[in-house]
SEMARKE-755168 format. One record per residue (C-alpha): residue in three letters; x, y, z. Coordinates in steps of 0.1 Angstrom, whole numbers. Each point is the difference from the previous one (the first is absolute). Layout:
REM residues N
<r r="ala" X="X" Y="Y" Z="Z"/>
...
END
This chain:
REM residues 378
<r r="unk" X="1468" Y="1185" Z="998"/>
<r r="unk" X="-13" Y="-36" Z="-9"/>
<r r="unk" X="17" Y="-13" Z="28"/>
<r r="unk" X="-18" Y="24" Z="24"/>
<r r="unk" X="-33" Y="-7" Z="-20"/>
<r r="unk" X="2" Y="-36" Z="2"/>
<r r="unk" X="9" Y="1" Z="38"/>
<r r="unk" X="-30" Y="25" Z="9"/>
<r r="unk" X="-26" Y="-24" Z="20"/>
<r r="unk" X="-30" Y="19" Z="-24"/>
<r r="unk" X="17" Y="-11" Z="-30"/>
<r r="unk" X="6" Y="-39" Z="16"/>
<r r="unk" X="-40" Y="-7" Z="8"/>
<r r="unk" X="-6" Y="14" Z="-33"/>
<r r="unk" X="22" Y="-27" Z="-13"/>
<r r="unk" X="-12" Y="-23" Z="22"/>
<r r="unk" X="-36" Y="5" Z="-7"/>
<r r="unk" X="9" Y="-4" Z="-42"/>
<r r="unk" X="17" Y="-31" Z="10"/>
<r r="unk" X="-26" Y="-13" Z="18"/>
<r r="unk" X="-27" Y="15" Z="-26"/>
<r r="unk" X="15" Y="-18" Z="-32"/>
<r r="unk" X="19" Y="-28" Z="11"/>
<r r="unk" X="-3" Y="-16" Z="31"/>
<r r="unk" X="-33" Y="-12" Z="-4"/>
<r r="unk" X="10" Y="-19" Z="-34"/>
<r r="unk" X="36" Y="-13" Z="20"/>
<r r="unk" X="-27" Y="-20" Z="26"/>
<r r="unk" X="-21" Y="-16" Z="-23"/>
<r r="unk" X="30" Y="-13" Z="-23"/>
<r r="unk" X="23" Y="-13" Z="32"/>
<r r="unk" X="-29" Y="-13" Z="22"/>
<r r="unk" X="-15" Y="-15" Z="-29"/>
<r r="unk" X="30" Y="-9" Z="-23"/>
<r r="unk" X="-15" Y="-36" Z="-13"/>
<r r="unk" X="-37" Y="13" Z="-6"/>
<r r="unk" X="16" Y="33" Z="-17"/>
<r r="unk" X="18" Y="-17" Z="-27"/>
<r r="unk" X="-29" Y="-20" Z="-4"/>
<r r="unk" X="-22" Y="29" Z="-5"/>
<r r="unk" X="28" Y="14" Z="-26"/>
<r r="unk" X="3" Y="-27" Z="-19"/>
<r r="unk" X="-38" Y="-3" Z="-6"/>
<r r="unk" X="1" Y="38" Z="-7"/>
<r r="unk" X="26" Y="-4" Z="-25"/>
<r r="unk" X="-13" Y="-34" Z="-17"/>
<r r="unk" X="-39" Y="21" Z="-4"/>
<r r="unk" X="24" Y="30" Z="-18"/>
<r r="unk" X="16" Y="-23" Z="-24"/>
<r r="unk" X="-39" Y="-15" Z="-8"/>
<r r="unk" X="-9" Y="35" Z="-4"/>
<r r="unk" X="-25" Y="3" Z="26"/>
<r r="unk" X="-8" Y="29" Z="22"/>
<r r="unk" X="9" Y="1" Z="36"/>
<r r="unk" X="-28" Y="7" Z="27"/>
<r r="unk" X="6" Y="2" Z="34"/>
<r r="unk" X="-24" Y="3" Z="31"/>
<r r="unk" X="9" Y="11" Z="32"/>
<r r="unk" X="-20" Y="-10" Z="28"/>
<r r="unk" X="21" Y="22" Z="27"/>
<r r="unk" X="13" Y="-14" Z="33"/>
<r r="unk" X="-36" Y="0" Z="17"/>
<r r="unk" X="-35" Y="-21" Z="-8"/>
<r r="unk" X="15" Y="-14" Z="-31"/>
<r r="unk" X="-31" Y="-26" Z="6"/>
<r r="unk" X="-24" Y="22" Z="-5"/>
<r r="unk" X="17" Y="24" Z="-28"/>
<r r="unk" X="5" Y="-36" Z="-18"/>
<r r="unk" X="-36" Y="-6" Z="0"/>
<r r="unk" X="-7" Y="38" Z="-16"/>
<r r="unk" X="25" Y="-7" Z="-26"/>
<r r="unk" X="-5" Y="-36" Z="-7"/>
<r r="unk" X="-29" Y="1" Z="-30"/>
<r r="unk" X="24" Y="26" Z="-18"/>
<r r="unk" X="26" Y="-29" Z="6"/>
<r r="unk" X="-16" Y="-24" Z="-13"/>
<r r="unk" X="-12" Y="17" Z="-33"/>
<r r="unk" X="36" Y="11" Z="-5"/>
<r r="unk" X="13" Y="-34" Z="1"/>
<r r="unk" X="-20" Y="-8" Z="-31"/>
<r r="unk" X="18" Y="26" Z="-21"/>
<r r="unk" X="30" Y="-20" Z="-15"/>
<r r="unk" X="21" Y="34" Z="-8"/>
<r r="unk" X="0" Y="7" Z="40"/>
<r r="unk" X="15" Y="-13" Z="29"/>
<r r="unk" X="-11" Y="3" Z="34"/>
<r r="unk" X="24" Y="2" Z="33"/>
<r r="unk" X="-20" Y="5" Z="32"/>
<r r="unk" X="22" Y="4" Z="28"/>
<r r="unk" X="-2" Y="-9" Z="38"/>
<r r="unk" X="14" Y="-2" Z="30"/>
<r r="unk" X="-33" Y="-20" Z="23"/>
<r r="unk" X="11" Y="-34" Z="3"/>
<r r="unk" X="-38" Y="-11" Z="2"/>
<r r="unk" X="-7" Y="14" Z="-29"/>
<r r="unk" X="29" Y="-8" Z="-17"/>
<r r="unk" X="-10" Y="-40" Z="7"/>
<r r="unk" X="-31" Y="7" Z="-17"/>
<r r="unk" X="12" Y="8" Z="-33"/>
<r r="unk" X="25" Y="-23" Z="1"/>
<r r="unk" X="-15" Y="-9" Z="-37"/>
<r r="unk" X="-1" Y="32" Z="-17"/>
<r r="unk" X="34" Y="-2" Z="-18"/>
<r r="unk" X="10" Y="41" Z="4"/>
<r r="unk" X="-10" Y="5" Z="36"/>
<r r="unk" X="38" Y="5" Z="22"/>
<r r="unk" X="-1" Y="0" Z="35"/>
<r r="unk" X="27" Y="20" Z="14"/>
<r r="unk" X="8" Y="-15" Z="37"/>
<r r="unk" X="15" Y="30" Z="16"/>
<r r="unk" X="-9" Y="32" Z="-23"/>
<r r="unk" X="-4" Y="14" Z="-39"/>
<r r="unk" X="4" Y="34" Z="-13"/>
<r r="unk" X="-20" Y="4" Z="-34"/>
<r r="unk" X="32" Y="19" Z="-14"/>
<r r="unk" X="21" Y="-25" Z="-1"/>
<r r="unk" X="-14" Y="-17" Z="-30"/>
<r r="unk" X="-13" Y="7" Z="-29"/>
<r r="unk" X="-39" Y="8" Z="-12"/>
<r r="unk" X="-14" Y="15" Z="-34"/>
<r r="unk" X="-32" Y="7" Z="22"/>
<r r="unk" X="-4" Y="3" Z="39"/>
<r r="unk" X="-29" Y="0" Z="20"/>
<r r="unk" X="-2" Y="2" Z="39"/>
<r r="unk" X="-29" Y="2" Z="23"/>
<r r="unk" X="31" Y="9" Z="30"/>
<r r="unk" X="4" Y="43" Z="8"/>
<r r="unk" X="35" Y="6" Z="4"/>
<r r="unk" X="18" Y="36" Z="6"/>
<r r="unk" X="35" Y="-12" Z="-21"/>
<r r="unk" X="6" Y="-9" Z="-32"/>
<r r="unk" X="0" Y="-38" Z="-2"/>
<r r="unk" X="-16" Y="-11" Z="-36"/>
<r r="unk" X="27" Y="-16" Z="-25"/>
<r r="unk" X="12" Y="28" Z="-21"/>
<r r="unk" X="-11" Y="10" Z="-33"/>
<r r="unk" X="-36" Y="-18" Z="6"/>
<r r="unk" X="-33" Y="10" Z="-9"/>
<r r="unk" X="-12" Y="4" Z="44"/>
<r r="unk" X="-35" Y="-2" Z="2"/>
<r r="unk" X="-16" Y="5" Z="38"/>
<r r="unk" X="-30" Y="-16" Z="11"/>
<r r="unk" X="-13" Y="15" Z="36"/>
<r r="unk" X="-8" Y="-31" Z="23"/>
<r r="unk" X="-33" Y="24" Z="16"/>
<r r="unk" X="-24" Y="26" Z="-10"/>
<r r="unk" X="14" Y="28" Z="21"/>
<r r="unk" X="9" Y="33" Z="-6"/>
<r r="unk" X="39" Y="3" Z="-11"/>
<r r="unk" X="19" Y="21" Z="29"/>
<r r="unk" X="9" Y="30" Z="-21"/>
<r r="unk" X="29" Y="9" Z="16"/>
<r r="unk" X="12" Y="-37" Z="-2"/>
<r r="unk" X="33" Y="10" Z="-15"/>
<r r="unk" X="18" Y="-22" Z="-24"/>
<r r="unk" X="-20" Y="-31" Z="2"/>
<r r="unk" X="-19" Y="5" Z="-37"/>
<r r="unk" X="31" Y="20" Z="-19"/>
<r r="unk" X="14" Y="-33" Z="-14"/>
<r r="unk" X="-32" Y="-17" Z="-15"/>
<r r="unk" X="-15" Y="9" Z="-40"/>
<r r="unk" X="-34" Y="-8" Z="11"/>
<r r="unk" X="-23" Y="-2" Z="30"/>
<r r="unk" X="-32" Y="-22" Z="3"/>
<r r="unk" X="-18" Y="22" Z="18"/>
<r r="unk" X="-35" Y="-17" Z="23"/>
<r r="unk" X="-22" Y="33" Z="-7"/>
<r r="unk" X="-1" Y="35" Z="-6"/>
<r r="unk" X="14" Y="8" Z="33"/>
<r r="unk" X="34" Y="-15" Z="-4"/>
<r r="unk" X="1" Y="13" Z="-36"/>
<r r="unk" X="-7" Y="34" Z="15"/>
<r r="unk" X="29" Y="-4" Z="25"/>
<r r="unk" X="23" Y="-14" Z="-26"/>
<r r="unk" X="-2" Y="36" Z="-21"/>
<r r="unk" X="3" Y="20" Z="30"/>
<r r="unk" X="31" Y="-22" Z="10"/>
<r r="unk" X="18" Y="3" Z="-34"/>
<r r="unk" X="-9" Y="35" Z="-2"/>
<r r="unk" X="18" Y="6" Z="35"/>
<r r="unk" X="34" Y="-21" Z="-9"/>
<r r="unk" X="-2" Y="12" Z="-36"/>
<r r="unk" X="-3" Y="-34" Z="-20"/>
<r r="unk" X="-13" Y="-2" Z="-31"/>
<r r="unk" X="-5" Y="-30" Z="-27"/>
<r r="unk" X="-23" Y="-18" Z="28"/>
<r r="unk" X="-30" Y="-21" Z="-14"/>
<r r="unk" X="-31" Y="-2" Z="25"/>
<r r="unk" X="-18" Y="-33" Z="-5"/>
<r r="unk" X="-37" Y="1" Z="9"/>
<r r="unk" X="-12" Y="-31" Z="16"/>
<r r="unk" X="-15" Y="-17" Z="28"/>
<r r="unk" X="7" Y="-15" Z="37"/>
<r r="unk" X="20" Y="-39" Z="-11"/>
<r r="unk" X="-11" Y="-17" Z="31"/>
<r r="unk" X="-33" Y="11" Z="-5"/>
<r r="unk" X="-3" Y="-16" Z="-33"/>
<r r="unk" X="19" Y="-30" Z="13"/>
<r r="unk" X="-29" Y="-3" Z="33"/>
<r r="unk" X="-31" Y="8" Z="-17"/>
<r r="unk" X="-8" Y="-33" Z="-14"/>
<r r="unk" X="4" Y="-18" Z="30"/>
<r r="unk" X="-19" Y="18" Z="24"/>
<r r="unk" X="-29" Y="-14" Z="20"/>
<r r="unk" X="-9" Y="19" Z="27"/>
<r r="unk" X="-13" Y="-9" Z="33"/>
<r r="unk" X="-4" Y="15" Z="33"/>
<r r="unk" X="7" Y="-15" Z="33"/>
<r r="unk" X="-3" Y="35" Z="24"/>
<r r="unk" X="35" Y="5" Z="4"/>
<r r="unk" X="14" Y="32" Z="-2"/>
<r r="unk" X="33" Y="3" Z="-17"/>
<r r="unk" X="24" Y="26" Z="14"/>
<r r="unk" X="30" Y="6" Z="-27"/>
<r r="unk" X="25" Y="28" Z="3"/>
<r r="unk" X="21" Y="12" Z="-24"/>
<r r="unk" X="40" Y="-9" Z="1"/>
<r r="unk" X="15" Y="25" Z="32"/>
<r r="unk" X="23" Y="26" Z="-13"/>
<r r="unk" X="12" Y="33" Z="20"/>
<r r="unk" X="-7" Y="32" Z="-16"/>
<r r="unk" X="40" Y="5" Z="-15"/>
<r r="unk" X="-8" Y="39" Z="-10"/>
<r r="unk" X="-5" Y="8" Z="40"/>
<r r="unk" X="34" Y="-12" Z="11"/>
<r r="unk" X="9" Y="19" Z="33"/>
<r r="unk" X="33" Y="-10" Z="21"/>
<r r="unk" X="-1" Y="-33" Z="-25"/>
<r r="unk" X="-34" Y="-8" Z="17"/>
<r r="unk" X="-28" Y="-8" Z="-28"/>
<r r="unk" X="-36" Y="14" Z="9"/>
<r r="unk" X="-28" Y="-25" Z="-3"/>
<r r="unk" X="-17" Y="2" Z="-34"/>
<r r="unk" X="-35" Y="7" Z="11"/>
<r r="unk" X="-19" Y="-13" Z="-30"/>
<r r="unk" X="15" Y="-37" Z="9"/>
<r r="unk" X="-22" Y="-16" Z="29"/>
<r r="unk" X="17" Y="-23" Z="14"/>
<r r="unk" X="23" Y="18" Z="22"/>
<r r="unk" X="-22" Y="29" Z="10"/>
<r r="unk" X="-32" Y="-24" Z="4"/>
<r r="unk" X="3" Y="-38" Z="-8"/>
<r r="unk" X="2" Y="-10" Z="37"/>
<r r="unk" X="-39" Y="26" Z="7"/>
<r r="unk" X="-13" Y="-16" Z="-31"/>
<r r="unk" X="2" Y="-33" Z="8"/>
<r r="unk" X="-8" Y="5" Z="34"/>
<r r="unk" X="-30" Y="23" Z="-6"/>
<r r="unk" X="-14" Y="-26" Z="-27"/>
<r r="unk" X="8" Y="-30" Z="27"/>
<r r="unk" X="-19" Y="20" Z="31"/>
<r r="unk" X="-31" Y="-1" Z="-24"/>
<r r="unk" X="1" Y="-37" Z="-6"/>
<r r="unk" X="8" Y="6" Z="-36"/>
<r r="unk" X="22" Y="-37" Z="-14"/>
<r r="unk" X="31" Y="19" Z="-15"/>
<r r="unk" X="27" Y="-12" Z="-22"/>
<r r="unk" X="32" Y="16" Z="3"/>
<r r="unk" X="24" Y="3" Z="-35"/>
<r r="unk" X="25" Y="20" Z="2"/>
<r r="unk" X="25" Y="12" Z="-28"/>
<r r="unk" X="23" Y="-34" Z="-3"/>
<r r="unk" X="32" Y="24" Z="4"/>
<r r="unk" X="-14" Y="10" Z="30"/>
<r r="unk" X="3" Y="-35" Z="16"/>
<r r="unk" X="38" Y="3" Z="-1"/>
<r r="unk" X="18" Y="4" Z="29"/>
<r r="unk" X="22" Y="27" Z="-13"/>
<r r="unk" X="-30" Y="27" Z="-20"/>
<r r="unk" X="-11" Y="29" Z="16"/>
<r r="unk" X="-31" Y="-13" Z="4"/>
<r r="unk" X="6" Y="-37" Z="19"/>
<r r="unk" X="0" Y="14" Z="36"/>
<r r="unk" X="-37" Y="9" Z="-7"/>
<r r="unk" X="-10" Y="-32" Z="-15"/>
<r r="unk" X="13" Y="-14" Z="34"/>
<r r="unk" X="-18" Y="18" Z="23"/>
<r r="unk" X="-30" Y="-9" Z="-16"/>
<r r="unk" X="7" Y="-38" Z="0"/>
<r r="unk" X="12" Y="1" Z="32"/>
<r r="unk" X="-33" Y="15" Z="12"/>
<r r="unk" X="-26" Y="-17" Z="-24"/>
<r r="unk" X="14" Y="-32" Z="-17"/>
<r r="unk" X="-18" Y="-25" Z="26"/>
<r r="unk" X="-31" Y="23" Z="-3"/>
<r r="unk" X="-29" Y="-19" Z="-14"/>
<r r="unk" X="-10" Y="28" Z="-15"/>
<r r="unk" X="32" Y="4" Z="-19"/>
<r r="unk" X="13" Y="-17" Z="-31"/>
<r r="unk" X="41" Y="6" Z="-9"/>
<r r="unk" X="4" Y="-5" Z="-38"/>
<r r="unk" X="31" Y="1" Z="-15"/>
<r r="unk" X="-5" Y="-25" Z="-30"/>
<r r="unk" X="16" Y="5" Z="-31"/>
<r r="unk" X="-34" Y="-2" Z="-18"/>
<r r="unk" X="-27" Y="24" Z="15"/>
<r r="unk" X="-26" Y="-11" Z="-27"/>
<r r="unk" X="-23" Y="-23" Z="23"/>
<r r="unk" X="5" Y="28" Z="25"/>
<r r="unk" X="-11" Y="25" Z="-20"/>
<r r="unk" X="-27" Y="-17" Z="-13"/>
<r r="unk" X="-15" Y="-13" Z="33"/>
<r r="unk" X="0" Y="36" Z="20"/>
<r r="unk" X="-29" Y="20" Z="2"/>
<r r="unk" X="21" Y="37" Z="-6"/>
<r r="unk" X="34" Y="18" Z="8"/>
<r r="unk" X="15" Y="24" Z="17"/>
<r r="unk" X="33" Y="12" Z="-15"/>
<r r="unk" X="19" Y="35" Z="-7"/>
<r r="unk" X="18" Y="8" Z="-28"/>
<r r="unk" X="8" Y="-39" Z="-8"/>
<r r="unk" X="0" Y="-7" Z="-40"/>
<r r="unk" X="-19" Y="-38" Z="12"/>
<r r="unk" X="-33" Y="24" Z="8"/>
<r r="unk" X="-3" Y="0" Z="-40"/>
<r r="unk" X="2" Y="-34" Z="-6"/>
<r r="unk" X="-27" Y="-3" Z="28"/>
<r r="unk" X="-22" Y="24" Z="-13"/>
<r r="unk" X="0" Y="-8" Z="-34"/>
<r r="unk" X="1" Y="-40" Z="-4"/>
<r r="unk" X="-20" Y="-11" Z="32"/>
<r r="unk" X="-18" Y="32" Z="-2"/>
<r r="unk" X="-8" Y="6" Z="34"/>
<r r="unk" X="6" Y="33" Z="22"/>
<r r="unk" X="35" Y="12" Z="15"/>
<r r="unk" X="1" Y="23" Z="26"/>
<r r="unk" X="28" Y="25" Z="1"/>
<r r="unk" X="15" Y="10" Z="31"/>
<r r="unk" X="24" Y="34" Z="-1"/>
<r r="unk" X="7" Y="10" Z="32"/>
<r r="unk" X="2" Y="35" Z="11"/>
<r r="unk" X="-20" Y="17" Z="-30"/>
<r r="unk" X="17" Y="34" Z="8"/>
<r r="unk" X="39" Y="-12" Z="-6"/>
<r r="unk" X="-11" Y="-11" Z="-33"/>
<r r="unk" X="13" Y="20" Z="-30"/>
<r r="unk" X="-28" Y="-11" Z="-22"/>
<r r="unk" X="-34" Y="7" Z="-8"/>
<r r="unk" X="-23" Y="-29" Z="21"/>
<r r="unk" X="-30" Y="13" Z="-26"/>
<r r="unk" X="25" Y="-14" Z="-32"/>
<r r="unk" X="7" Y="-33" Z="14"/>
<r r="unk" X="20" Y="-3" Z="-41"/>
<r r="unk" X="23" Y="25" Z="12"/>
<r r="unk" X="17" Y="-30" Z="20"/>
<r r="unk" X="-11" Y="-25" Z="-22"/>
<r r="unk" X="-29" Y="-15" Z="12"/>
<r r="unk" X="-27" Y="-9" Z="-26"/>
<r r="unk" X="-33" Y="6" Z="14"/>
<r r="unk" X="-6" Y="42" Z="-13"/>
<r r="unk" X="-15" Y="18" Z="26"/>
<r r="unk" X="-15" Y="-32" Z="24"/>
<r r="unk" X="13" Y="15" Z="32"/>
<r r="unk" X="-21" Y="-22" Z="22"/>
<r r="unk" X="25" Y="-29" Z="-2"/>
<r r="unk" X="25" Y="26" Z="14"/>
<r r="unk" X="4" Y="1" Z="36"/>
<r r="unk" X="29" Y="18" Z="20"/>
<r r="unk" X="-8" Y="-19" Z="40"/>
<r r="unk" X="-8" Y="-29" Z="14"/>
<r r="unk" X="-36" Y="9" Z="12"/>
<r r="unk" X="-8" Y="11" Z="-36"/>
<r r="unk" X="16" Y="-34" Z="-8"/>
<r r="unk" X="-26" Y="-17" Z="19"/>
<r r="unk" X="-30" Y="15" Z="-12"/>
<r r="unk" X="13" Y="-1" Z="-40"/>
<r r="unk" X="-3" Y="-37" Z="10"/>
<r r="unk" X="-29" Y="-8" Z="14"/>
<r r="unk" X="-19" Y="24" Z="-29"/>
<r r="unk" X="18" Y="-22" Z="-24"/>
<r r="unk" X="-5" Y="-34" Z="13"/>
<r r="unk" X="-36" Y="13" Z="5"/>
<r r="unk" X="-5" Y="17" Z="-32"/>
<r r="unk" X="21" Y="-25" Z="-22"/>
<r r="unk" X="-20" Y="16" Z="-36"/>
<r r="unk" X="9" Y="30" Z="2"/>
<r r="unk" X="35" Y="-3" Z="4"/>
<r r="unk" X="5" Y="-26" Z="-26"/>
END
């Protein structure tokens, strides 16, 4: 009966996927990073013996640059407190070279998996569907955007003891999401957006006529998989109208600056054979400005409005250079949401349903009322 149970190709991916859940993530960052790992320990264990708590941030795999920046006041505060010790951990060799002087910052070459050390407190800005945190930590989860929280997002929050939350609507999403998977003992922290707070003081804003055209990152739409073919998610522009926009906005002699989503601009995302077309078309256009800096503060600052869809970087927009964003959903009647709400998909601005626009000829006119009429959008 075992024999047949263990040989059954159900009960081998099952094993597999524990395998792979629990251990194999903590196996590559202790062999690919043997010398650094025993390092790490060693510090771990010295901080123990002192009786010091352990913290741990997590900056995830992506934008660790930018996540630094968020977490780096709370950092430095921390540092003061001399029953504390703080481990930031990275694996971004530029920013790594940075903080080559702050004593408990480990870069990790290849990879690291939070689990395989250990933390009296854990904090990460990354969302991740398996369980990685170092066991028997307090996990505390800090949302990198003001967003809602995808309800149906599975297993991504079961792990964590508390959740930062950047407004009522992710706090409202968080109880529908625990309600749905049955978790209990969660503690919702009210707060605000970090990288606002981090932005604020440094703004000076400008305006230089451009336009600035940013998408949000190109996904498919996975819940409408037919034949293994993904249906376009229509509340994403890029796909279904980046090339019209920037071509409708060009024809009327409007200076545009392109940014797209920076995992977009890899060759392998869904959404890189769209950021091509466009280049290939418009890059030597006069009237066209690629920007795919690290740092879109002078950008932002500089630009006269944007255009975006469901983007999180429309808030930062909106709310530290305080000037207006137009947002473009395409194809109003695939939408399962109420256009009137513009909160039902996160978007901040009540009931202002003039910056929502659904072609590219009501594009053009939002524009030109805009750059006309600057007061009363501001």
């Amino acid at each position: 009966m075992i024999k047949k149970l263990i040989h059954n190709s159900f009960t081998q991916k099952v094993l597999m996927w524990l395998y792979f859940r629990l251990n194999a993530c903590i196996l590559a960052t202790v062999l690919f990073n043997l010398k650094q790992y025993v390092k790490v320990i060693a510090q771990i264990v010295r901080a123990k013996r002192l009786g010091k708590k352990i913290i741990v941030f997590y900056l995830g795999e992506n934008d660790q640059e930018n996540r630094f920046k968020n977490f780096e006041k709370a950092i430095n505060l921390l540092e003061q407190n001399q029953t504390v010790e703080i481990f930031v951990y990275v694996t971004n060799a530029s920013l790594a070279k940075q903080l080559t002087d702050r004593t408990n910052i480990y870069y990790f070459r290849y990879f690291f998996c939070p689990r395989a050390i250990y933390a009296d407190v854990y904090l990460t800005m990354a969302r991740i569907s398996m369980p990685i945190a170092p066991f028997f930590s307090k996990k505390i989860q800090f949302d990198h955007n003001q967003d809602g929280i995808d309800v149906s997002s599975g297993s991504t929050f079961d792990e964590y003891d508390y959740i930062f939350c950047s407004g009522k609507l992710q706090i409202n999403d968080c109880k529908v999401l625990f309600t749905r998977r049955k978790l209990r003992n969660k503690c919702l922290i009210p707060g605000g957006y970090l990288k606002l707070d981090r932005l604020k003081n440094n703004t000076k804003t400008t305006d230089s006529g451009f336009l600035i055209y940013a998408p949000t990152l190109t996904l498919y739409n996975q819940s409408n998989n037919v034949n293994g073919i993904y249906e376009i998610n229509t509340m994403y522009s890029l796909q279904t109208s980046g090339f019209e926009i920037i071509k409708s906005l060009i024809d009327s002699d409007y200076k545009v600056i392109f940014r797209p989503h920076p995992g977009d601009l890899k060759e392998h995302s869904q959404g890189y054979k769209y950021v091509k077309r466009i280049l290939e078309t418009y890059k030597e256009h006069p009237q066209l400005v690629f920007d795919d800096s690290k740092d879109y503060f002078e950008t932002y600052q500089s630009s006269a409005l944007m255009i975006s869809d469901i983007s999180g970087t429309r808030f930062t927009y909106a709310y530290i250079f305080e000037k207006p964003v137009i947002l473009f959903l395409p194809n109003q009647s695939d939408l399962s949401i109420d256009v009137e709400n513009l909160s039902s998909i996160g978007y901040p601005f009540g009931d202002r349903c003039e910056t929502l626009v659904h072609t590219t000829d009501d594009l053009k006119i939002k524009v030109k009322d805009i750059l006309e009429n600057p007061e009363v959008y501001r």
